[in-house]
C-alpha atoms as a printed R data frame, in Angstrom:
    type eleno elety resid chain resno       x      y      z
1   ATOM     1    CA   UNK     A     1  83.737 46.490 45.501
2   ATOM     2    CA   UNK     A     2  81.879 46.458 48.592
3   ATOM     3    CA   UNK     A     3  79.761 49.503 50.326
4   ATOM     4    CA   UNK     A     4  82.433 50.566 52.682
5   ATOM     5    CA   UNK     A     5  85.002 50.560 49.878
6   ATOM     6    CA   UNK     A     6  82.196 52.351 47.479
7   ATOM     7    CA   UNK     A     7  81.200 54.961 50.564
8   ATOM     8    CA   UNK     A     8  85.227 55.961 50.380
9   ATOM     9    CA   UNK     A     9  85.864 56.024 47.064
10  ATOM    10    CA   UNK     A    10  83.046 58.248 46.917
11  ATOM    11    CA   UNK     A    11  84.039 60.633 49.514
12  ATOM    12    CA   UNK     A    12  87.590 60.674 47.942
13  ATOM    13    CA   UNK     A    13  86.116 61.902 44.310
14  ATOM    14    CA   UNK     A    14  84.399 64.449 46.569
15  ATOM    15    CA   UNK     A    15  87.128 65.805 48.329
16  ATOM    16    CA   UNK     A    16  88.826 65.960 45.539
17  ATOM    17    CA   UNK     A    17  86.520 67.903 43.808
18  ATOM    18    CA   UNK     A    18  85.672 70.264 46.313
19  ATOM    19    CA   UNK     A    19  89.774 71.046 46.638
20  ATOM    20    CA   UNK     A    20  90.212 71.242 42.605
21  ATOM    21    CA   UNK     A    21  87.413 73.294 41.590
22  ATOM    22    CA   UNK     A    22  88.056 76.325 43.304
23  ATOM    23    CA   UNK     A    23  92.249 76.060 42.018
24  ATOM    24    CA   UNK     A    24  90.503 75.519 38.665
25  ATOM    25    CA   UNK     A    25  88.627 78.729 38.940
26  ATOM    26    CA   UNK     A    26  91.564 80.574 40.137
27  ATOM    27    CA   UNK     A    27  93.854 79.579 37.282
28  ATOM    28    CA   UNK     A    28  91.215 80.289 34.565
29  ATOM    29    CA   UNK     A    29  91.125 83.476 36.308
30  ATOM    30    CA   UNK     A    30  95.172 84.590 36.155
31  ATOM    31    CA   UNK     A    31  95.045 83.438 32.791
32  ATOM    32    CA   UNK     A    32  92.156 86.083 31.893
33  ATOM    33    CA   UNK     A    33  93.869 89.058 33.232
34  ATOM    34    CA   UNK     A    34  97.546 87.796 32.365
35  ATOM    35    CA   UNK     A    35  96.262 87.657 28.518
36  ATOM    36    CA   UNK     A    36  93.879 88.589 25.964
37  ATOM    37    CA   UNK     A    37  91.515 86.246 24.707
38  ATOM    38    CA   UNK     A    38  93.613 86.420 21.393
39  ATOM    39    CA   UNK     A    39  97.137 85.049 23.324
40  ATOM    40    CA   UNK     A    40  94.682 82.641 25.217
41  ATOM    41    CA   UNK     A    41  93.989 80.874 21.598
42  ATOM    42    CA   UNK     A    42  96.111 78.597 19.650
43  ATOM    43    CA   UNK     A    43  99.297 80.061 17.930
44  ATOM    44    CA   UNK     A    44 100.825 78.577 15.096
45  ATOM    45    CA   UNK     A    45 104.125 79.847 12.830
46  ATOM    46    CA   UNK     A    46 106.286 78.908 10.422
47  ATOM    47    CA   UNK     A    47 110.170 79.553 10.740
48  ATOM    48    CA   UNK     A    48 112.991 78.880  8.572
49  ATOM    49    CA   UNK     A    49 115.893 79.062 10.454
50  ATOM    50    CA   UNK     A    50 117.515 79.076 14.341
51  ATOM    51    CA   UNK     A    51 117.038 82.909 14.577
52  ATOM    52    CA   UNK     A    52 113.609 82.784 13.611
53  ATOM    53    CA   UNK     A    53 113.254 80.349 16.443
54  ATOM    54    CA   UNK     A    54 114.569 81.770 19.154
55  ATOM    55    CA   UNK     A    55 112.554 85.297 17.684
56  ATOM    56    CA   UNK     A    56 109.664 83.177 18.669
57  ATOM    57    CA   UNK     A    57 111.120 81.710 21.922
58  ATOM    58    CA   UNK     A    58 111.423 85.304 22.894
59  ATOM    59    CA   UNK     A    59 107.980 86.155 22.227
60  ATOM    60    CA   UNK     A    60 106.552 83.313 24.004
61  ATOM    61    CA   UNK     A    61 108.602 84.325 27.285
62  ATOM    62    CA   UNK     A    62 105.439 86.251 28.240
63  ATOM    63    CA   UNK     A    63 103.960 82.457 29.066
64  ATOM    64    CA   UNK     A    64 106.698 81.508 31.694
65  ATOM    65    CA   UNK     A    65 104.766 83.190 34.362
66  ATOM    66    CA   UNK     A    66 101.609 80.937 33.651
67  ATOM    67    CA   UNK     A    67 103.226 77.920 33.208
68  ATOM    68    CA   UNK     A    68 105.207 78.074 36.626
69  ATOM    69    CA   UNK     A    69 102.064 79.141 38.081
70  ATOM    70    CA   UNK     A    70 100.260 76.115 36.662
71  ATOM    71    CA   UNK     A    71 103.210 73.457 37.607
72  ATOM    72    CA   UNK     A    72 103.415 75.235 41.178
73  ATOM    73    CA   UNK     A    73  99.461 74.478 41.835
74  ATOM    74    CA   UNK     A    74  99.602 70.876 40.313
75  ATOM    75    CA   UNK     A    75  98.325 68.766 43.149
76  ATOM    76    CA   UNK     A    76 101.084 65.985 44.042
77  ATOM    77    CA   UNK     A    77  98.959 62.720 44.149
78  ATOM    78    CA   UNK     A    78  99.404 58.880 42.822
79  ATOM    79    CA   UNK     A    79  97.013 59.545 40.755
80  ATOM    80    CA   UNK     A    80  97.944 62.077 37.522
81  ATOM    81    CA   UNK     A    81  97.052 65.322 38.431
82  ATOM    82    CA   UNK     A    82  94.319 67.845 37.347
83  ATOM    83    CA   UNK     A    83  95.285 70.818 37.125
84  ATOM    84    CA   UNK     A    84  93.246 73.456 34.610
85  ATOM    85    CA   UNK     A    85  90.225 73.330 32.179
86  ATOM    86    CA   UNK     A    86  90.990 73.204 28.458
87  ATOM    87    CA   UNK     A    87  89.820 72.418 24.980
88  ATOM    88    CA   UNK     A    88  90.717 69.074 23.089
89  ATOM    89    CA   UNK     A    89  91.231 69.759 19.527
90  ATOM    90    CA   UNK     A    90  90.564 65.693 19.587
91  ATOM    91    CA   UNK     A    91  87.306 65.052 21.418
92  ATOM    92    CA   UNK     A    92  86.062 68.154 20.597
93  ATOM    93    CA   UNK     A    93  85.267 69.113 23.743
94  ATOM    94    CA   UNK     A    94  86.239 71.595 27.080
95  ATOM    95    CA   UNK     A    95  87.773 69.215 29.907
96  ATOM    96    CA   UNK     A    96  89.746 69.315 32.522
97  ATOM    97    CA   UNK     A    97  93.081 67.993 31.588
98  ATOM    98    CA   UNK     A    98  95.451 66.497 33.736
99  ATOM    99    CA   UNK     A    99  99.525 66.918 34.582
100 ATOM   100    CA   UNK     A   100 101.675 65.425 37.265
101 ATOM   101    CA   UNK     A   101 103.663 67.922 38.988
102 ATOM   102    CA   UNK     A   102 107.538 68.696 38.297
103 ATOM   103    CA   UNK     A   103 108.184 71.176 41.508
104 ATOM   104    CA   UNK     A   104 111.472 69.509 42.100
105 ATOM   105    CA   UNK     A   105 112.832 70.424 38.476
106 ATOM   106    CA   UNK     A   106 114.580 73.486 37.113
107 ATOM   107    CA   UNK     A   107 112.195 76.203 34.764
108 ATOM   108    CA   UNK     A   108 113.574 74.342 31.843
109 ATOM   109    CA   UNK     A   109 113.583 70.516 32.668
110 ATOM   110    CA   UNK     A   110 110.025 71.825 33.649
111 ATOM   111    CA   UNK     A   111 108.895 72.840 30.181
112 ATOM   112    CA   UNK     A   112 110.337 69.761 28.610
113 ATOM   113    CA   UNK     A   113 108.451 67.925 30.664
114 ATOM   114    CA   UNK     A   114 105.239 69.425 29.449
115 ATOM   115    CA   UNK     A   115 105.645 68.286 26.015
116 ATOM   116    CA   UNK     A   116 104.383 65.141 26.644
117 ATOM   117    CA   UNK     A   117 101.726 65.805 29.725
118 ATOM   118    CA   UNK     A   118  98.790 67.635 29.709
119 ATOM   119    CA   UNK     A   119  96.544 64.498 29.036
120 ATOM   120    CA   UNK     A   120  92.763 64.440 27.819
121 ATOM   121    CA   UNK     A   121  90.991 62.482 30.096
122 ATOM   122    CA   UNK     A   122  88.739 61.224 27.609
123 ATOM   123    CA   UNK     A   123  90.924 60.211 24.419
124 ATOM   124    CA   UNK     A   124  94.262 60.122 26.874
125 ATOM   125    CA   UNK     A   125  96.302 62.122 23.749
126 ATOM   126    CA   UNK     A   126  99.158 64.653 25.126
127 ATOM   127    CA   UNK     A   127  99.423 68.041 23.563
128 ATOM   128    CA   UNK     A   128 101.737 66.709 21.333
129 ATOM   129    CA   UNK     A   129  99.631 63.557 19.833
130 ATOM   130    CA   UNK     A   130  96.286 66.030 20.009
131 ATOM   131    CA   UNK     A   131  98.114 68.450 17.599
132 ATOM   132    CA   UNK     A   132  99.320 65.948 15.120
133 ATOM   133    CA   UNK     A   133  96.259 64.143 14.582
134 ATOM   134    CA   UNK     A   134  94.546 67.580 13.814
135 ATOM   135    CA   UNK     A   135  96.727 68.065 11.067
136 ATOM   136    CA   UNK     A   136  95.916 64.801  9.798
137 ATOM   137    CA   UNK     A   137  92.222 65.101 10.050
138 ATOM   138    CA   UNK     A   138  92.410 68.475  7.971
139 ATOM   139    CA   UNK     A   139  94.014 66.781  4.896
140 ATOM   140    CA   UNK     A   140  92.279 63.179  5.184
141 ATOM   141    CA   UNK     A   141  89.401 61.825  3.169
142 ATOM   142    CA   UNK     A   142  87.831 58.563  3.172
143 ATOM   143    CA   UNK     A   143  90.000 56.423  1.008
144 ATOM   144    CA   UNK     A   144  93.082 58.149  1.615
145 ATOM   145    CA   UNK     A   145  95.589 55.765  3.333
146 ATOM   146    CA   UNK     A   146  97.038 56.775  6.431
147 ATOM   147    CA   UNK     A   147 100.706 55.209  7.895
148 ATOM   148    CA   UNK     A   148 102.070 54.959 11.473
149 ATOM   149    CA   UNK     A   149 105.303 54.056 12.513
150 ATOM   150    CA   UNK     A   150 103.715 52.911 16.206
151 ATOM   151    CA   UNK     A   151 100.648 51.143 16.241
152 ATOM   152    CA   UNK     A   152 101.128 50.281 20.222
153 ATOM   153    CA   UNK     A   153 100.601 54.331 21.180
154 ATOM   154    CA   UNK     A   154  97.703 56.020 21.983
155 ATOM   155    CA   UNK     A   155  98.006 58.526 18.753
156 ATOM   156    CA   UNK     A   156  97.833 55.148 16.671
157 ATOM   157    CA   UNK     A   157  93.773 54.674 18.351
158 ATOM   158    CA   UNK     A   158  93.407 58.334 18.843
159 ATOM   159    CA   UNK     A   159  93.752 58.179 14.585
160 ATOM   160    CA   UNK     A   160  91.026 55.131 14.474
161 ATOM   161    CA   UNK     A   161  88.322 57.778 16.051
162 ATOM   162    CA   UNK     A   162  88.149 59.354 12.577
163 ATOM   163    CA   UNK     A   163  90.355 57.381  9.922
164 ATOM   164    CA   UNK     A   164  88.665 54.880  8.366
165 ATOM   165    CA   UNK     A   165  89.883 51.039  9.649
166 ATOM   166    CA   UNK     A   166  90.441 50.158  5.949
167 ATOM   167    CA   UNK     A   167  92.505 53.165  5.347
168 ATOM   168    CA   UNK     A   168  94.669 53.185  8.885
169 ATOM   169    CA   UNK     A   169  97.952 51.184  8.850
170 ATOM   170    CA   UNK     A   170 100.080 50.622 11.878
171 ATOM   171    CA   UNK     A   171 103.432 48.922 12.604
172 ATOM   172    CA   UNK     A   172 105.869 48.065 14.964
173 ATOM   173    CA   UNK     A   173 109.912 47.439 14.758
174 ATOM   174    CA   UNK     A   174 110.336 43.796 16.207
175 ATOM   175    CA   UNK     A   175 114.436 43.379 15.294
176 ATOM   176    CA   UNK     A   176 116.321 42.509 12.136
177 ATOM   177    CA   UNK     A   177 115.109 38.883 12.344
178 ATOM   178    CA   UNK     A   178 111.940 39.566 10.793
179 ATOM   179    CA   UNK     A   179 111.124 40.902  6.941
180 ATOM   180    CA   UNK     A   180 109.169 43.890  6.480
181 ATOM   181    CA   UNK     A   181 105.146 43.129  5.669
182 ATOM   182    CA   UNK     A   182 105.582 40.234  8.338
183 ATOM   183    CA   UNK     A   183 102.865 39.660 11.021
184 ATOM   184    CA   UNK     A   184 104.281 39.468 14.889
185 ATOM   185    CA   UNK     A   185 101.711 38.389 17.399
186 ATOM   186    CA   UNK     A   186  98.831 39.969 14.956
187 ATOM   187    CA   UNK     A   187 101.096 43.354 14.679
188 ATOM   188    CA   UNK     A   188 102.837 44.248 11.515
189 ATOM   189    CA   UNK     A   189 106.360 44.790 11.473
190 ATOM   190    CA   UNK     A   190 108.117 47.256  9.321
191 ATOM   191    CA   UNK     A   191 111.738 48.524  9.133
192 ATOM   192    CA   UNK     A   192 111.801 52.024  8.373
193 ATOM   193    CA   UNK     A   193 114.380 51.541  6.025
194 ATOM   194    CA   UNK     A   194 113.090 48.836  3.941
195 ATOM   195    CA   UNK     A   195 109.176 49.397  4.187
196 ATOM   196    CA   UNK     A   196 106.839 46.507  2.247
197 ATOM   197    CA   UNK     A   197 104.698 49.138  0.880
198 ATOM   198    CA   UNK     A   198 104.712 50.033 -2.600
199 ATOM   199    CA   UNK     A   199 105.669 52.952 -4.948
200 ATOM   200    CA   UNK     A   200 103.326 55.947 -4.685
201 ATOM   201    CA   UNK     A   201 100.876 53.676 -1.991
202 ATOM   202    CA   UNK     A   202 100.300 56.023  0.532
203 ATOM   203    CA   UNK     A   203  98.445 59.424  0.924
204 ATOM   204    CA   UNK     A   204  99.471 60.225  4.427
205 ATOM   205    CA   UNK     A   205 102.518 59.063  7.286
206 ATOM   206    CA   UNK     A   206 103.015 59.823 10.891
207 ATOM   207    CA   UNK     A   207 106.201 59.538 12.784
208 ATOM   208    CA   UNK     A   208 106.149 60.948 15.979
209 ATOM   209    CA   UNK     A   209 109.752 60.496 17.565
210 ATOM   210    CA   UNK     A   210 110.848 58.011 15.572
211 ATOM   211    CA   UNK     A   211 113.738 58.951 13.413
212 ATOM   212    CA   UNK     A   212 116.363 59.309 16.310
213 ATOM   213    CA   UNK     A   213 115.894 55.783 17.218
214 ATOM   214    CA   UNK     A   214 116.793 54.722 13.090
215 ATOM   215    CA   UNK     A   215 120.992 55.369 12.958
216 ATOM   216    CA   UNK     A   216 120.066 55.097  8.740
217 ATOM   217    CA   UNK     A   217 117.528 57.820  9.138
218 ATOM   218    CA   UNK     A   218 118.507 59.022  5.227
219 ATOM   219    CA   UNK     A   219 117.523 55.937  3.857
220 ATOM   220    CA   UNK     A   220 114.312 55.751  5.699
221 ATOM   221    CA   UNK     A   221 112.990 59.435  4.534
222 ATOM   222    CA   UNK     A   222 114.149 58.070  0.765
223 ATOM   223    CA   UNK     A   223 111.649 54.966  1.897
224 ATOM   224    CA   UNK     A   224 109.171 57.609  2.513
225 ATOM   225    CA   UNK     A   225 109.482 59.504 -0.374
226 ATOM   226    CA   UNK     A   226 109.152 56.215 -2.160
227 ATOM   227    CA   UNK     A   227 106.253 55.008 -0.935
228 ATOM   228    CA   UNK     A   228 104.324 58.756 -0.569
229 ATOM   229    CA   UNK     A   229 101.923 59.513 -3.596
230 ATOM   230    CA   UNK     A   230 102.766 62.754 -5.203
231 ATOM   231    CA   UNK     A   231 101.466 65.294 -2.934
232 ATOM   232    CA   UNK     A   232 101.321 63.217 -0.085
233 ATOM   233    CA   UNK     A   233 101.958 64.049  3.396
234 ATOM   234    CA   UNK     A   234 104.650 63.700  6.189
235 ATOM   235    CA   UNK     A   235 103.894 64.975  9.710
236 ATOM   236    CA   UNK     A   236 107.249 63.907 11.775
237 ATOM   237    CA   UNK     A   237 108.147 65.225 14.971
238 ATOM   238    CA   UNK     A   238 111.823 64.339 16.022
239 ATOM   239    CA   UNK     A   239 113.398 65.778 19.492
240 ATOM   240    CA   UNK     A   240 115.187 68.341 17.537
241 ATOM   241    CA   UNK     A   241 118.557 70.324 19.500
242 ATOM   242    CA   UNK     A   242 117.713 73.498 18.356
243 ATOM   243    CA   UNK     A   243 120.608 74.978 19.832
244 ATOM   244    CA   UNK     A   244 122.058 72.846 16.972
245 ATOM   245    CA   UNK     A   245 123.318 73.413 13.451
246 ATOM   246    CA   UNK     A   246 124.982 70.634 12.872
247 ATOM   247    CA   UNK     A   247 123.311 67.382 12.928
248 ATOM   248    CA   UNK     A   248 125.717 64.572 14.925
249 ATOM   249    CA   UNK     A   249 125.568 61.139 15.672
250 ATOM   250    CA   UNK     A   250 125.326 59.844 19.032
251 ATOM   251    CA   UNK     A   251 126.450 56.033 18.124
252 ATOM   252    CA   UNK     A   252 126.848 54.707 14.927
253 ATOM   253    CA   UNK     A   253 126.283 50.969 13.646
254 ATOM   254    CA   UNK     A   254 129.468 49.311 12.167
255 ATOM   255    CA   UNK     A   255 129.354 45.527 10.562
256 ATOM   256    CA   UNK     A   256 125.863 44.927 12.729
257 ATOM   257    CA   UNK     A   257 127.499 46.156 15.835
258 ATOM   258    CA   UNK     A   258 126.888 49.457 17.551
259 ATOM   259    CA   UNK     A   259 129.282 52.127 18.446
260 ATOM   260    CA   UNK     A   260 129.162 54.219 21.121
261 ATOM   261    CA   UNK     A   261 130.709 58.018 20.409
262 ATOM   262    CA   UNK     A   262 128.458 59.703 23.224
263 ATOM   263    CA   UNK     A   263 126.876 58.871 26.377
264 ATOM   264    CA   UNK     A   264 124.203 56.536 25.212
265 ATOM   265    CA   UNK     A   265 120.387 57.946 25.931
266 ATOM   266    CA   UNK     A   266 117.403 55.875 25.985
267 ATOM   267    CA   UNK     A   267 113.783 56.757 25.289
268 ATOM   268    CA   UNK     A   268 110.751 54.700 26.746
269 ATOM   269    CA   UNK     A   269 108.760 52.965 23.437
270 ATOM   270    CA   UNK     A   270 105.934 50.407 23.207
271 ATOM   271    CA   UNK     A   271 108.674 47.840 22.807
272 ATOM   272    CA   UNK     A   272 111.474 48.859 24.545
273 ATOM   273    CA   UNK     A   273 114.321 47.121 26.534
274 ATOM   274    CA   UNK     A   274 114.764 47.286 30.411
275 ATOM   275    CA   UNK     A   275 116.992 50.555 29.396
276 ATOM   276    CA   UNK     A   276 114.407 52.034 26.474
277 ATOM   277    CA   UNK     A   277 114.911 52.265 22.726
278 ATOM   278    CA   UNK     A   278 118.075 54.066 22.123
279 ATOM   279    CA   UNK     A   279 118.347 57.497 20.251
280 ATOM   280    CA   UNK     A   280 121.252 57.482 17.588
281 ATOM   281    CA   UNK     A   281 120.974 61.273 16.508
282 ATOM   282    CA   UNK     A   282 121.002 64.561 17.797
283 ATOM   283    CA   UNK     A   283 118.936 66.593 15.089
284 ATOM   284    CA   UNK     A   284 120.224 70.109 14.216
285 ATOM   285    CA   UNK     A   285 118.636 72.518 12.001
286 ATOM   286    CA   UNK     A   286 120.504 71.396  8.921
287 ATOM   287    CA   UNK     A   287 118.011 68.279  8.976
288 ATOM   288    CA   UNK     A   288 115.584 70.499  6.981
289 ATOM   289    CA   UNK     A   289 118.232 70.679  4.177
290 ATOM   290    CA   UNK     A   290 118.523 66.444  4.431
291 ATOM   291    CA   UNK     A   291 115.181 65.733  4.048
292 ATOM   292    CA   UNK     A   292 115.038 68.501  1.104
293 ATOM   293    CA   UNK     A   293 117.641 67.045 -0.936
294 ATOM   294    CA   UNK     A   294 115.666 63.289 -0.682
295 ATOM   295    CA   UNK     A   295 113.306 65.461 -2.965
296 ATOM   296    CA   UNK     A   296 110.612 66.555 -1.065
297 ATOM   297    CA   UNK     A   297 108.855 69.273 -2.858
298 ATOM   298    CA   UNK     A   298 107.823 71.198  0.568
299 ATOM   299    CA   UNK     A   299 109.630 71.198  4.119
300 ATOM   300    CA   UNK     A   300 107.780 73.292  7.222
301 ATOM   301    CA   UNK     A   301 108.720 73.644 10.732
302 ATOM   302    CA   UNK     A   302 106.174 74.910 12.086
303 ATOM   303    CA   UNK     A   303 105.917 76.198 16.059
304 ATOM   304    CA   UNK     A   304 102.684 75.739 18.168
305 ATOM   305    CA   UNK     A   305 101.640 76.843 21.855
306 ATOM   306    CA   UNK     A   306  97.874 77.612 22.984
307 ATOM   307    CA   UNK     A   307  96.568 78.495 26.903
308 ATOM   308    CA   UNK     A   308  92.984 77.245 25.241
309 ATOM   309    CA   UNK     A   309  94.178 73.739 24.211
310 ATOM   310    CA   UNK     A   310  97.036 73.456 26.590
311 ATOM   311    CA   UNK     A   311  99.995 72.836 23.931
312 ATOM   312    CA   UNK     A   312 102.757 74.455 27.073
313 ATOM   313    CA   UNK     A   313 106.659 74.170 27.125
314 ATOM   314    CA   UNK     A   314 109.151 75.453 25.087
315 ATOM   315    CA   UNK     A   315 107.602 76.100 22.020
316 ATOM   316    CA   UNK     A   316 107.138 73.077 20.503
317 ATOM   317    CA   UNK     A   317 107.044 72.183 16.835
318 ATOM   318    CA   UNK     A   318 106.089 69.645 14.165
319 ATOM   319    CA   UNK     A   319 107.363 68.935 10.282
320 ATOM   320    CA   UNK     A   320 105.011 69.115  7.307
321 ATOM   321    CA   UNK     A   321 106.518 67.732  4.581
322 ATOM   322    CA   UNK     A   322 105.150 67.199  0.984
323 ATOM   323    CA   UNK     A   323 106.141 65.118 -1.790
């Protein structure tokens, strides 16, 4: 880069930060008079059922006004966007995390989009990754092994900051053709519903979004229950309707072929088509009961939001499940 280039990049940064800081102070400022220091913090609870949900949905409505605030200041550049100062529960540090603007979207698309924004600019976790791997660092010890469905994700090196190489274990789904334990340009590949591992091997698994992309999504939580030690642990978040009862299928696989019985949906992944990965399922609450009768000893859902570590939308959740 030569001096010219170095002389603008520098007087871009500086712009830049002579624009954001004083929106930064502002927003930390309508969030101090807005709420106590005791809303400001993070906010977790566990419910049992859809009305206990939506008792906390209610609750939380006191955020909107915060969040709009925050998406309506979020500076629209190529770049991702900073937006407010906040703690990561990964690095351990305050920083000032980053969000690209939704103004064109409704209140609600909105929030869903904040599930997975609000990146650290150190560790580059979301709010959803940075919550996980807290729960996993409060029940992991050195020797305990630790298994993740996506070793090509952020979370999976986000985990290597403070689980022990030896003890971390990461995979990848590469198609039918392979066997489970196989090696795939240096990656392991695993199918959910066969895994290589064996009984009572593991102390801790991770699947973050996983299980609507598996149409057998029974058999795989029997894999895991399989392969879990007694007492071990299951942190899975899966993009749950919960509007929804009733679990329902959104294709189906017949005689290796699939089935359409809904619009087909696609989510991005680390191997994904030119269309994404696609999602099988739409989860209702009666997906507790499933992975209950599989013999789990202990099934949570637990909801999380926090100003102080930015964890925004619409009350977003996470499964801890024991053997």
């Amino acid at each position: 880069m030569g001096n010219k280039e170095v002389e603008n990049k520098e007087k871009e940064i500086n712009e830049f930060d002579q624009f954001v800081e004083p929106l930064l102070e502002q927003l930390d400022t309508i969030q101090q008079k807005l709420y106590t220091p005791a809303e400001r913090m993070t906010q977790e609870e566990e419910v049992h059922s859809r009305q206990e949900y939506e008792a906390v949905l209610k609750k939380y409505e006191k955020y909107h006004k915060y969040e709009e605030i925050i998406n309506d200041c979020a500076l629209d550049t190529s770049e991702k966007s900073f937006f407010c100062h906040a703690y990561c529960s990964h690095c351990g540090k305050d920083v000032t995390m980053y969000y690209r603007g939704a103004k064109d979207n409704s209140m609600e698309q909105m929030r869903d989009v904040f599930r997975d924004n609000f990146y650290c600019p150190i560790c580059q976790l979301t709010g959803r990754w940075r919550r996980i791997l807290s729960k996993v660092r409060q029940v992991y010890s050195l020797g305990k092994k630790v298994y993740m469905y996506e070793y090509n994700s952020p979370a999976y090196f986000g985990a290597l900051s403070f689980v022990s190489k030896g003890d971390l274990i990461g995979s990848e789904y590469f198609g039918s053709e392979y066997k489970s334990g196989e090696y795939v340009n240096g990656v392991l590949h695993e199918d959910a519903t066969n895994l290589s591992f064996s009984d009572e091997s593991l102390d801790i698994i991770l699947s973050l979004d996983v299980f609507e992309h598996i149409y057998f999504y029974k058999k795989a939580f029997q894999e895991i229950y399989r392969v879990l030690k007694p007492g071990g642990k299951l942190f899975l978040t899966i993009p749950m309707e919960v509007e929804r009862d009733i679990t329902e299928d959104r294709a189906k696989i017949e005689n290796g072929k699939t089935i359409f019985l809904k619009e087909p949906v696609y989510h991005g992944g680390a191997n994904h088509t030119d269309f994404g990965v696609l999602a099988y399922t739409d989860f209702g609450w009666d997906i507790l009961e499933i992975i209950k009768s599989v013999g789990f000893s202990d099934v949570k859902f637990i909801t999380y939001y926090s100003i102080r570590e930015a964890y925004f939308g619409r009350v977003w959740y996470y499964l801890d499940i024991t053997k």
